[in-house]
N, C-alpha and C positions, 0 to 999 in steps of 0.2 A: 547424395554427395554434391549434385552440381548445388542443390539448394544452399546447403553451407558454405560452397565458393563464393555464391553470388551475394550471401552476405555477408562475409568478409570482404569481400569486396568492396561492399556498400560501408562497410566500417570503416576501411583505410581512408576512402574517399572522403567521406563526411566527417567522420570522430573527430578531426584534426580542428573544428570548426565547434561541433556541437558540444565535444569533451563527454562523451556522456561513458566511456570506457575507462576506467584506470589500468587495467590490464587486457590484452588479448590471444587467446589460447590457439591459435591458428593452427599450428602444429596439432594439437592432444585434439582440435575439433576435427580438423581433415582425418585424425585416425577415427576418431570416433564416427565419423560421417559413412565412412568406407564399410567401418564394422557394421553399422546398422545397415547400408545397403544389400551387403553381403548377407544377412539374414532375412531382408524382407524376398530378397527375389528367390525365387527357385533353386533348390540345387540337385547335381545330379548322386550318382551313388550312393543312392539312398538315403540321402542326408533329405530331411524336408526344411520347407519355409517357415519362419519362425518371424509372428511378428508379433511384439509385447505391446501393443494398443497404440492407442492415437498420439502418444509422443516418439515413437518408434521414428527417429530420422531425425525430429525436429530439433532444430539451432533452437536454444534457449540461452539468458543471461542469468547472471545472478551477483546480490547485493555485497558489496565487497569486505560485508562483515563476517557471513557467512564462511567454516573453514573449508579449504577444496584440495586437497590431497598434491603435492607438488605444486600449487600453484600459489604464490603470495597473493597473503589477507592481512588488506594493509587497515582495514576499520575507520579508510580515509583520513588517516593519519599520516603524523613523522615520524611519532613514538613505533610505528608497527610498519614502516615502507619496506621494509627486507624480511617479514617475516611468513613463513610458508611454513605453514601446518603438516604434519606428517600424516595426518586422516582424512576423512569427511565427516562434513557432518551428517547427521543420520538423514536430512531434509534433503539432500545432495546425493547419499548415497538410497534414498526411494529415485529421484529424479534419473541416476543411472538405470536403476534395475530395470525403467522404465522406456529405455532407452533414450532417453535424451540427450543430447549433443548440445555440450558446454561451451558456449562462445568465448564467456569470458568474463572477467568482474568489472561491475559498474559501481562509477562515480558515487561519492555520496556526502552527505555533511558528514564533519569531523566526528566519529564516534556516535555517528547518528544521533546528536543532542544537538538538532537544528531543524530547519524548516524550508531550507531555500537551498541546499547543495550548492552554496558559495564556498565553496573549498578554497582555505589558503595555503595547504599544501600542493592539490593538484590541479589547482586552478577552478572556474567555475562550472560547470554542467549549465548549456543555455536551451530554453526550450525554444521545441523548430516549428510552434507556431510564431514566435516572435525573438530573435535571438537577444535581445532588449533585456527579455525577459527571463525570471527565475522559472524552473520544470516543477518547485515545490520539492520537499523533503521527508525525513532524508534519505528515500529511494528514489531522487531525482534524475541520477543516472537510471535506473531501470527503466522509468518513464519517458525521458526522454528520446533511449533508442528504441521503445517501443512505437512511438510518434513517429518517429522519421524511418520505422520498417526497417532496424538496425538488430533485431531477434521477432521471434514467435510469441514470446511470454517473457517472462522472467519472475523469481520468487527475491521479495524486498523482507522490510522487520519493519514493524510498524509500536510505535510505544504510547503517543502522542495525535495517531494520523498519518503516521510517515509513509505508507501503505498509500492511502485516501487521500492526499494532500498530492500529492505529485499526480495520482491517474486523473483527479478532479482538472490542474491545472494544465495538461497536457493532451487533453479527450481522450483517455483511456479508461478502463476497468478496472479496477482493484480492490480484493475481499482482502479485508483483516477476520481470519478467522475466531471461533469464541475460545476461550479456556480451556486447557489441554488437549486442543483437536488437533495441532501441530509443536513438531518436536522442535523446542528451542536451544536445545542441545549443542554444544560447539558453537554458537552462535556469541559472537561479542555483545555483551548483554550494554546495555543502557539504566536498565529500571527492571529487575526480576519479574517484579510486582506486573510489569505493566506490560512486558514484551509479548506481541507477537509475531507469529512466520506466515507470510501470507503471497497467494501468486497477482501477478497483475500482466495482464493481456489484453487486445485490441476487442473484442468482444469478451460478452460472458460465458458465452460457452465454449470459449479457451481457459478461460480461469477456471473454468470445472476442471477440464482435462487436467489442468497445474494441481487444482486443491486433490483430486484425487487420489493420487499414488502418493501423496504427503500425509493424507491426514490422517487421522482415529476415524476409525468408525462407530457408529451408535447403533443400538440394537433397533431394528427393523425401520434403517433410516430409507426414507423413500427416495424411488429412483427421479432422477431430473431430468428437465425439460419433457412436461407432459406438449403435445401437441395443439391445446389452448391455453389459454388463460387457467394457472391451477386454481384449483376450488380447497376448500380447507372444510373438513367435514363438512360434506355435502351442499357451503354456500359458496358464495363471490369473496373471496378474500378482501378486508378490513383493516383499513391501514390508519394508524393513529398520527396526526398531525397535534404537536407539544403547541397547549398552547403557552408558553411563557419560553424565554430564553433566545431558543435556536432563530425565531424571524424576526427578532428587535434589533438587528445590526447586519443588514445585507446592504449590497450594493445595487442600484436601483435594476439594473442588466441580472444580475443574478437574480433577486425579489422577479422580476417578467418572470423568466427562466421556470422557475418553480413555482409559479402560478401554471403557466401554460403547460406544465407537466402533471397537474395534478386535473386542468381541467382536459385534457386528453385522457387518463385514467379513467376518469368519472363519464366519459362520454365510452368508455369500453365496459362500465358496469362495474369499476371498483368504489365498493362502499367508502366512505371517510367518517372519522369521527376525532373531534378534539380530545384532545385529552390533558391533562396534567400527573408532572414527574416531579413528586417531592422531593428534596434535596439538590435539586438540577443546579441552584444557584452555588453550592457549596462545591463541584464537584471541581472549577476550577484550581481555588484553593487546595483541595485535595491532593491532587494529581500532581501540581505542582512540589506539596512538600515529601510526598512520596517517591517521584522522580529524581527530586535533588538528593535527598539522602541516600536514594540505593545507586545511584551515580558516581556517586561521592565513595561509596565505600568501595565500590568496586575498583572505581583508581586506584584507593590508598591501597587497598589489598593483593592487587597487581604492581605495586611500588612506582607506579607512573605519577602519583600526586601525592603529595606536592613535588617530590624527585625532580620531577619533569617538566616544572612547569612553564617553562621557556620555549618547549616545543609545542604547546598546546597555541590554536590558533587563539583570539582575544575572548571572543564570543562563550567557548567552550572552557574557559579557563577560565573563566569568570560564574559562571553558573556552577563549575564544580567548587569554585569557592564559596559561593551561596550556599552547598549542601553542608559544609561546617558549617552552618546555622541553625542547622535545626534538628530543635531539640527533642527527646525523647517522646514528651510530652506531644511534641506538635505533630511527631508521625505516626504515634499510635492511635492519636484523634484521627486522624487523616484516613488512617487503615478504618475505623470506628465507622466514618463517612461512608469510606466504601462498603463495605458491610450492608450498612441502611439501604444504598442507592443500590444495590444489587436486587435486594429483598422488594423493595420499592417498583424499583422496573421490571421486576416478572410478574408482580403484585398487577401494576398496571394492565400491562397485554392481558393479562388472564380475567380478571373484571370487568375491563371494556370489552373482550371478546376480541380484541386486537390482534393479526396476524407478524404486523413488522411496523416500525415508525417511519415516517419517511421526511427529509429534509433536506437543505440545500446540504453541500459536504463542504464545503467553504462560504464564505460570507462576499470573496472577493474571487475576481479572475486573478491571474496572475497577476505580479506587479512588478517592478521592473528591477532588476540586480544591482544592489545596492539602497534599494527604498523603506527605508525603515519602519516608516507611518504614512497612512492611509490615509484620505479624507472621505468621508461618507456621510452624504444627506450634512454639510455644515461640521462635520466633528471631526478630528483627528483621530485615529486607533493606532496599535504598536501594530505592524505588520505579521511580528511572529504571534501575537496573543491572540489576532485574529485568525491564521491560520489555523490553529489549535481547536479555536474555539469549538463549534461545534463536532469537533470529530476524540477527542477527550472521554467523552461521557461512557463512550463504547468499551473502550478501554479498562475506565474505571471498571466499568460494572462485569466486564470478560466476557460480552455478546459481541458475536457475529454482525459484520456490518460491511457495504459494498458501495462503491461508489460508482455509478454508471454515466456517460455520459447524459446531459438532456440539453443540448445546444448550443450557442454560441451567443456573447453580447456583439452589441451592436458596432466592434472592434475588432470584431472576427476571433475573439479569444472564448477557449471551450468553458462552458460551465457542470458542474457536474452532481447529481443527486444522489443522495444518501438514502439505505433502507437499512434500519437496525433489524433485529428480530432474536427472539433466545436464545439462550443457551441451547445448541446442538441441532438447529434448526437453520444450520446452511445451506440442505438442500431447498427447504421453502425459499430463503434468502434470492438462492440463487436463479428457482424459476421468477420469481417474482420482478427480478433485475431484467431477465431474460425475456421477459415476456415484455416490458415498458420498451425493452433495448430493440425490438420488432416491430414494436410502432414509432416507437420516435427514435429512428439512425442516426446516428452522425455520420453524414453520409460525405462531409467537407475534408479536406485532407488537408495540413500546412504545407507551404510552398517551399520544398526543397531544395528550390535552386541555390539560394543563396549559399546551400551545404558543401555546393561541389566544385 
């Protein structure tokens, strides 16, 4: 109980500054805080202690596309600012059984068809390593208040990266699970095709605790975090570095970043081997016309689009206009792509003998609210296409992928590395994250003063 005082607490104080809340459950969390105390401790007349595992107490967030049973899910909209769902959804109602204690719904890009959590309905979500700066999208609020110790974990949707892009640009954790491991259910969808449910937490082995009680399980999936480095039938696990794509557009601080984390690996005995991913180039193109289209219908078929289109911020109502573009033809290719690139990258690992891919998770640190293009090594990039870029592929193809902290540039802003790995192979994913996350900590914390 007092835990969830003290971070509400810590929300009233700060949120006002970091924005990283659109709503807060103060009320439904003190009852829930109380309810879970009242079972962890002892009781007498015969009743015994009853505790449902390691989220039993814990203050968590969640993404405010998500539905939550009385409480409005506004999907970072204006179209949806009043509306509160009559359920949960099933990803909400694991997280209860579980006992978790609901803080409250975070911030997020409009509809989640963004990348920077520049909301112009609720204003911006600014990350508290540099309030300058954008947390990444569009679970920006979840990251955010997980940076400034504003919840325990919280569970985002990721279609794009939306997952992986805020933990990268804020030093936190965050798995985008693979293809039907988590229920997307009741969830304000983006892209059918392409959504996933996934947790994100200050370490990895809180995002365990989160994927748990959410996900499918697989038949004789292994237990996690062995107590070394795991091994993968009987050798040193084998990590495949792409050679084409993922490292021909980094910023030179990120490019360090991910050198130095691979030769820290290799200096604990993790094999490397390059490899190549046919289709990699294509998959942009892909995504994108797959994204637009199933976007696109889901407005009209909800009667928000075109209806509505005055309420839509410019960004998001402009892209849903892009998906009347495209044609029948260009999304069944698109689907056609993915298909290949699936077939393709399990093809890979299994050939090379590859365990999991490993890459930067973004190309840049954050950048600053409002900066639309980049400059890198002499060349301009669009900010959001670079976002995207390397965390896409995952997506497409519906593997499992995590982005763990590996340092900081030379700006004091986090950088963060990517490990892909199969279909149904999160727990390897996750020792694997877990185990780099024990040698190289991010041990720096942002300066929260400015919050209070």
């Amino acid at each position: 109980m007092e835990l969830t005082r003290l971070l509400l607490d810590r929300i009233q104080n700060m949120n006002p500054r970091l924005n990283a809340y659109i709503t807060v459950c103060e009320e439904l969390a003190m009852q829930q805080a109380v309810h879970a105390e009242s079972e962890l401790c002892i009781r007498t007349r015969g009743k015994s202690r009853r505790d449902l595992g390691p989220l039993h107490g814990i203050p968590i967030s969640l993404k405010d596309n998500i539905y939550t049973k009385d409480i409005r899910t506004t999907g970072g909209s204006k179209i949806l600012k009043e509306f509160v769902p009559l359920h949960d959804a099933p990803v909400v109602t694991a997280l209860k059984k579980a006992g978790a204690v609901i803080l409250g719904k975070t911030n997020m890009h409009e509809f989640a068809y963004g990348v920077t959590t520049d909301n112009p309905h609720f204003g911006p979500t600014r990350n508290p390593w540099d309030l300058q700066r954008i947390p990444g999208g569009s679970s920006g609020g979840s990251a955010a208040a997980l940076a400034a110790g504003l919840c325990y974990g919280s569970v985002g949707t990721d279609t794009g990266g939306s997952i992986r892009i805020p933990a990268s640009l804020c030093g936190v954790v965050g798995l985008k699970p693979g293809v039907g491991r988590v229920n997307t259910e009741d969830v304000i969808p983006l892209s059918r095709t392409l959504d996933f449910v996934g947790p994100l937490a200050r370490s990895v082995e809180d995002a365990a605790h989160l994927f748990v009680p959410i996900s499918v399980k697989g038949k004789n999936e292994r237990k996690l975090f062995p107590g070394r480095f795991p091994s993968t039938r009987g050798r040193r696990p084998c990590l495949g570095i792409p050679k084409e794509f993922f490292l021909e557009v980094l910023d030179p601080d990120v490019e360090a970043a991910f050198e130095t984390a691979v030769r820290l690996l290799k200096k604990r005995g993790v094999r490397f081997k390059d490899v190549s991913l046919p289709q990699i180039s294509e998959t942009e193109e892909a995504g994108n016309q797959i994204a637009w289209a199933e976007a696109t219908l889901y407005h009209q078929q909800a009667g928000w689009f075109p209806e509505h289109s005055a309420e839509y911020g410019e960004d998001v109502r402009v892209r849903l206009e892009m998906g009347t573009k495209v044609t029948a033809v260009d999304y069944l290719r698109a689907l056609e792509v993915r298909e290949m690139f699936i077939q393709s990258f399990h093809d890979v690992l299994a050939h090379n003998e590859v365990d999991a891919l490993v890459v930067p998770t973004t190309p840049i640190p954050a950048p600053r609210i409002g900066e639309d293009s980049v400059c890198i090594k002499g060349a301009s990039h669009p900010t959001r296409a670079l976002l995207l870029r390397l965390n896409r592929p995952a997506n497409l193809a519906g593997v499992p992928a995590i982005s763990v902290p590996c340092g900081l540039t030379k700006g004091g802003l986090p950088v963060g590395l990517q490990f892909m790995a199969a279909w149904t192979d999160e727990p390897l994913l996750l020792e694997i994250a877990a185990a780099f996350e024990r040698e190289c900590p991010l041990t720096a914390r942002p300066d929260l003063d400015s919050l209070s």
